[in-house]
C-alpha positions as CSV (number, residue, x, y, z in Angstrom):
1,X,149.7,-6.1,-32.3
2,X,148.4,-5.8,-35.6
3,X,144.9,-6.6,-34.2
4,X,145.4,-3.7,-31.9
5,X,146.3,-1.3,-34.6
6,X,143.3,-2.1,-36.7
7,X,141.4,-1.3,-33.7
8,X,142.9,2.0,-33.2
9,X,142.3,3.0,-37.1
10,X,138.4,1.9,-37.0
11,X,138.2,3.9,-34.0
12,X,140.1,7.0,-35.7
13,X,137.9,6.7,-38.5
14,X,134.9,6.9,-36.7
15,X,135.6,9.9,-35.2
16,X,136.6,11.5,-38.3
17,X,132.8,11.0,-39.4
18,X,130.9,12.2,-36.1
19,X,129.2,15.5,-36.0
20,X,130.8,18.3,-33.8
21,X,127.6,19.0,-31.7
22,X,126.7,17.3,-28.8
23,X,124.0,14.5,-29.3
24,X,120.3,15.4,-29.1
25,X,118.6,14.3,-25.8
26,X,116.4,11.4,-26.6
27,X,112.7,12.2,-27.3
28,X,110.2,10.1,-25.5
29,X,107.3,9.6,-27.9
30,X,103.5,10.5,-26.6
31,X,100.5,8.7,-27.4
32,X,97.3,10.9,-27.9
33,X,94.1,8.7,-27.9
34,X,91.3,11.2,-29.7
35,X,87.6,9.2,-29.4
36,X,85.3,10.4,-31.9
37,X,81.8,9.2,-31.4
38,X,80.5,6.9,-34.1
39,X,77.8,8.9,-36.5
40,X,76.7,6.2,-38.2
41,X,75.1,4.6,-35.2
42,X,72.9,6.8,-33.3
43,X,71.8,6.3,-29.8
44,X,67.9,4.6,-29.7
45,X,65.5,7.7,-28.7
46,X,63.7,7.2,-25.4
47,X,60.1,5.9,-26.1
48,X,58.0,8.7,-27.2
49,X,55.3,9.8,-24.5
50,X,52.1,8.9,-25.1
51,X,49.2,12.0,-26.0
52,X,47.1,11.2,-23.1
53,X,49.7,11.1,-20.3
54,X,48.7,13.7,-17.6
55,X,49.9,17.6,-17.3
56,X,52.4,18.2,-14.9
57,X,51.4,18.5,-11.4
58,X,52.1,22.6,-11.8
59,X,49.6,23.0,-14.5
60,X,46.1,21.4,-13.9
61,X,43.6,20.6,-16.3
62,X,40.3,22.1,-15.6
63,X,37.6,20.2,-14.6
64,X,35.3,18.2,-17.0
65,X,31.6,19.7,-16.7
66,X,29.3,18.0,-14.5
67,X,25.7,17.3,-16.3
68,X,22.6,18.7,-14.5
69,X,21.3,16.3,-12.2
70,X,17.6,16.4,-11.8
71,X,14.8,18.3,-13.3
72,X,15.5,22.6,-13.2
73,X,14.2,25.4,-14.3
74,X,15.6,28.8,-14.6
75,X,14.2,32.0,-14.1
76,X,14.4,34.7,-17.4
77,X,12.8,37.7,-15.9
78,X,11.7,38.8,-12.3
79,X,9.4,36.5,-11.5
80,X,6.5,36.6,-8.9
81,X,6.3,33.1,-6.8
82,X,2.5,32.7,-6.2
83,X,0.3,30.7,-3.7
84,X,-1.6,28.7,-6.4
85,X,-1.7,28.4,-10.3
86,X,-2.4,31.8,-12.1
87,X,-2.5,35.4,-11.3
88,X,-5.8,35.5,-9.3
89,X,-3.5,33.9,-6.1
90,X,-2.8,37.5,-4.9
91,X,-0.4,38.8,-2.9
92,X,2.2,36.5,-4.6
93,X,4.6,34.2,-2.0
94,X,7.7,36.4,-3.2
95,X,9.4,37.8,-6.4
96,X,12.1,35.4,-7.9
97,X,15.0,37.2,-9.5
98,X,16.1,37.0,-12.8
99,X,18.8,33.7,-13.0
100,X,17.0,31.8,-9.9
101,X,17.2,28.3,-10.2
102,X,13.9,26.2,-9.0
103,X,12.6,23.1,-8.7
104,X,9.5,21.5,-10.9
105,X,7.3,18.9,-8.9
106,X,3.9,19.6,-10.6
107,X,2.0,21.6,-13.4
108,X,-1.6,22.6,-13.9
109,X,-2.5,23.5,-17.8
110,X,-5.5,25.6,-17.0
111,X,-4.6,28.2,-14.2
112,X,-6.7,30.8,-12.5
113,X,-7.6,33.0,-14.5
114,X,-5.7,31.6,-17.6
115,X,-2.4,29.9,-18.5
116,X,-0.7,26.8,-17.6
117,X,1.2,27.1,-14.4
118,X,4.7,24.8,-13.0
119,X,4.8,23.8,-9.6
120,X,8.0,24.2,-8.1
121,X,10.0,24.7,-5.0
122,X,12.6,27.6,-4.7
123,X,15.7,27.8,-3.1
124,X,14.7,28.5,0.5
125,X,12.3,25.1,0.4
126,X,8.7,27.1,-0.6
127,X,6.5,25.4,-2.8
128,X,4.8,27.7,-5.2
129,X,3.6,28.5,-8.5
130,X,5.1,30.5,-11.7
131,X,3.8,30.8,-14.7
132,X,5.0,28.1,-17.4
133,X,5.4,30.6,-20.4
134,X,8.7,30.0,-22.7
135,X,9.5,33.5,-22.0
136,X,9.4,33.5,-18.0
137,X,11.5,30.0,-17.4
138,X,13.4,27.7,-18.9
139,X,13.3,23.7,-17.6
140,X,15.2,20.5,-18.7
141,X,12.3,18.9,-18.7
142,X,9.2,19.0,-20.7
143,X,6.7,21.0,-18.4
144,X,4.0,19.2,-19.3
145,X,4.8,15.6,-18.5
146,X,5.0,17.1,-14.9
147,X,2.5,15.3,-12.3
148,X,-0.9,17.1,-12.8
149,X,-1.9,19.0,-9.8
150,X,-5.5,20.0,-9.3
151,X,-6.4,23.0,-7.3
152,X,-9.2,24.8,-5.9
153,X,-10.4,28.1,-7.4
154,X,-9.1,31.2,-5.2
155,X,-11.6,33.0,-3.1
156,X,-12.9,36.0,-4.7
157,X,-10.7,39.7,-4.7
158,X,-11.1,41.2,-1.9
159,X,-11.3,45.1,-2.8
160,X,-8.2,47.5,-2.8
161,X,-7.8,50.0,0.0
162,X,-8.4,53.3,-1.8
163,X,-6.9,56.7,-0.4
164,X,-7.6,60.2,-2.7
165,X,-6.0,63.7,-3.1
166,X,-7.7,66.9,-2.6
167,X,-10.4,67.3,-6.0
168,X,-9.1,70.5,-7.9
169,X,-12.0,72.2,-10.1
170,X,-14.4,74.4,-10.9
171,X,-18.2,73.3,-9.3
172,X,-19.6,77.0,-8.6
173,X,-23.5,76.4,-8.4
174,X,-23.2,72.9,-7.2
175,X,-23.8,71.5,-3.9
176,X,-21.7,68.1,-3.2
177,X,-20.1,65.5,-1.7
178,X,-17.3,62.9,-2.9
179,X,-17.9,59.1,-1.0
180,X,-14.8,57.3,-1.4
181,X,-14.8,53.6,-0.3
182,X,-13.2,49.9,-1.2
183,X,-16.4,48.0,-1.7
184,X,-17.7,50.3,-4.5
185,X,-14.9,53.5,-5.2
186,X,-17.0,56.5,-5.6
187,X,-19.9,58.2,-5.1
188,X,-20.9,62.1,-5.7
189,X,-24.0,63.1,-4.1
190,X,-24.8,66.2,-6.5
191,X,-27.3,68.8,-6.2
192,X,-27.7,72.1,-7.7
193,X,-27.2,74.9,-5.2
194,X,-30.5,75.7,-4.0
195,X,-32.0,72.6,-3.9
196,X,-33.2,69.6,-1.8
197,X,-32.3,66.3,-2.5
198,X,-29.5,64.4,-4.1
199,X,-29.5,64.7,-8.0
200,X,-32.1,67.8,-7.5
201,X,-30.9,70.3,-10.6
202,X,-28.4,67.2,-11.8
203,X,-29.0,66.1,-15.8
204,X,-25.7,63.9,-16.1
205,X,-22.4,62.9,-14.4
206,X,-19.5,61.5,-16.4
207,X,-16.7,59.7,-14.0
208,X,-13.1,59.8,-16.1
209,X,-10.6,57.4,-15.3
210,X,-7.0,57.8,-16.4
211,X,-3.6,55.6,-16.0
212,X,-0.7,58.0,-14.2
213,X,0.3,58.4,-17.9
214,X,-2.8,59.8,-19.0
215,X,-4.0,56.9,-21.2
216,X,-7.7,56.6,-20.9
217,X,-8.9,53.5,-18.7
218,X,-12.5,53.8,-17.7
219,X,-15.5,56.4,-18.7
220,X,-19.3,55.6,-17.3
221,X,-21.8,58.4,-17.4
222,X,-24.9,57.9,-14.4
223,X,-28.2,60.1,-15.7
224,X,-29.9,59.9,-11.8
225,X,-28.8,59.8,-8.2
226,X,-26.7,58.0,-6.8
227,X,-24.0,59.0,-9.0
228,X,-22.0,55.4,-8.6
229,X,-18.6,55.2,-10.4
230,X,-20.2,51.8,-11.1
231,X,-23.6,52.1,-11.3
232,X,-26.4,51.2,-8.8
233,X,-28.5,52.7,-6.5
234,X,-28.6,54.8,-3.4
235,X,-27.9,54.0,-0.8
236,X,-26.0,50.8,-2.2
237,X,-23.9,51.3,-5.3
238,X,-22.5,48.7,-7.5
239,X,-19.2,46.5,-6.4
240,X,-16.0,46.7,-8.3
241,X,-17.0,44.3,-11.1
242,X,-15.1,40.6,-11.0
243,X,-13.9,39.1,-14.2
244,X,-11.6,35.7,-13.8
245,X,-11.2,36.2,-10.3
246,X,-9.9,39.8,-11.2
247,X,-11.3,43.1,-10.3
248,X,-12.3,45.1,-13.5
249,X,-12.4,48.8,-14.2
250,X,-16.4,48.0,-15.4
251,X,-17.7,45.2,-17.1
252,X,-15.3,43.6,-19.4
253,X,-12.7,46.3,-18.4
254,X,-8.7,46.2,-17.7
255,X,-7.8,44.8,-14.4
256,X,-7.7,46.6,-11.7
257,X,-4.1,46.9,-10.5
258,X,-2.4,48.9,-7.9
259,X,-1.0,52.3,-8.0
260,X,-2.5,55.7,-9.0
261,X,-5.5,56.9,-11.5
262,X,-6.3,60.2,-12.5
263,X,-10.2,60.7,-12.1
264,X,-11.8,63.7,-13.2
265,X,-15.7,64.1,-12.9
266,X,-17.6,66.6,-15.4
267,X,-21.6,67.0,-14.4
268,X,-24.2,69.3,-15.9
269,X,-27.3,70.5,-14.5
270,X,-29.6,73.4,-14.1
271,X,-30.3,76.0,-11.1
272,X,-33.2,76.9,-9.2
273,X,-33.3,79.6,-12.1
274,X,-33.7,77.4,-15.0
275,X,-29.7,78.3,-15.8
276,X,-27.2,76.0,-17.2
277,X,-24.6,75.2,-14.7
278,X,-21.6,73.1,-15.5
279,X,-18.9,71.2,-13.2
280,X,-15.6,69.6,-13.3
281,X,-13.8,67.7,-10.8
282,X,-9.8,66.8,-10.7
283,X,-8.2,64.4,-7.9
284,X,-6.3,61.4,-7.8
285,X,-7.0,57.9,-6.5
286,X,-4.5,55.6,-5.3
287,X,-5.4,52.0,-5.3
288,X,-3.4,49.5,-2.4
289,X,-3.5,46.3,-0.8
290,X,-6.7,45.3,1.1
């Protein structure tokens, strides 16, 4: 009994001390793992890429140049394309435009009339001949260690068809006749008014030759029939001259190239009077192919 009774005053005791709310529920603690990457051991970089890999496909790199293959030359300037080596191979093949590209297979130092000359075949597969100044082409290739082609001279000019406008003037107390032809130009046959034969009344002629601009290209002055732009005799006057395989406005003169001259023709004389009597003639003359 007495064990019973100490029992019963523990118990009363412990009640005495409990608290008057009811007991909390019990809390389950929760773990919370927090990784934080390490910063004192950085992750290896990839391998850097090398400077010569490749663009991307999207973004190509233009091509490389390609180096000229074979011996060129270029065309500076409108160009005529000629049958031989030098100016005297008229008409010329064709006119090569500024920027054509041809083809050098042969040069000749000494062309016809002068100047050295390049062989070459164009575009379309001629073979022809420009001229090798610095200021008409441009090659890759020294010019002059080019095979050396010999050539045969051209055949003389043959003379210019010649066509003439009405003569304008003033020729009261003459008596005349203009003679146009290829071989030789002109002719007058003059006479004063009154008179027989050619050159009867006639002291001088002087023949006046003029570009299309007016610049003076040619003067001759005939004292006695036939009056020849040239010179020479009735009934055959003088030729056009030749110089270098080039027709010549006289001996020694400019070449003779296509196109229009102004020609005027200024004769004095006397009349079956014993009166001075003066002249002047005014046309043009238009020079063309044979």
């Amino acid at each position: 009994m007495k064990k019973f009774g100490l029992v019963l005053i523990l118990l009363a005791g412990l009640m005495a001390c409990a608290p008057l709310t009811a007991p909390e529920a019990e809390v389950t603690p929760v773990v919370i793992t927090v990784v934080v990457p390490p910063s004192e051991t950085p992750t290896p970089d990839a391998p850097a890429v090398p400077s010569d890999t490749p663009p991307p496909a999207d973004t190509p790199a233009p091509p490389p140049p390609t180096a000229t293959t074979g011996p060129q030359c270029t065309v500076l300037q409108r160009l005529n394309f000629r049958k031989g080596p030098g100016t005297a191979f008229n008409p010329p093949i064709d006119v090569l435009d500024k920027a054509a590209v041809v083809t050098p297979v042969g040069f000749s130092a000494n062309g016809f009339p002068s100047g050295s000359w390049v062989q070459a075949v164009d575009a379309a597969g001629r073979t022809g001949w420009v001229s090798a100044g610095t200021q008409f082409i441009s090659c890759n290739v020294d010019v002059n260690s080019l095979p050396a082609v010999a050539v045969e001279p051209p055949p003389a000019p043959r003379p210019p068809s010649v066509s003439n406008s009405q003569p304008q003037g003033t020729f009261d107390g003459f008596e005349y006749e203009l003679i146009f032809s290829s071989r030789s130009l002109l002719r007058i046959a003059l006479r004063a008014t009154g008179t027989s034969n050619d050159g009867d009344g006639v002291k001088q002629v002087k023949f006046i030759v003029q570009d299309k601009d007016g610049n003076p290209v040619y003067e001759k002055t005939e004292g006695k029939a036939a009056f020849c732009i040239f010179g020479g005799d009735d009934p055959s006057c003088n030729p056009w001259p030749v110089n270098q395989y080039q027709l010549t406005w006289g001996e020694g003169g400019p070449a003779a190239v296509n196109g229009t001259y102004k020609v005027r023709i200024e004769a004095e004389g006397v009349d079956e009077f014993g009166s001075d009597i003066f002249g002047n003639w005014r046309f043009e003359v238009t020079l063309g192919p044979p």
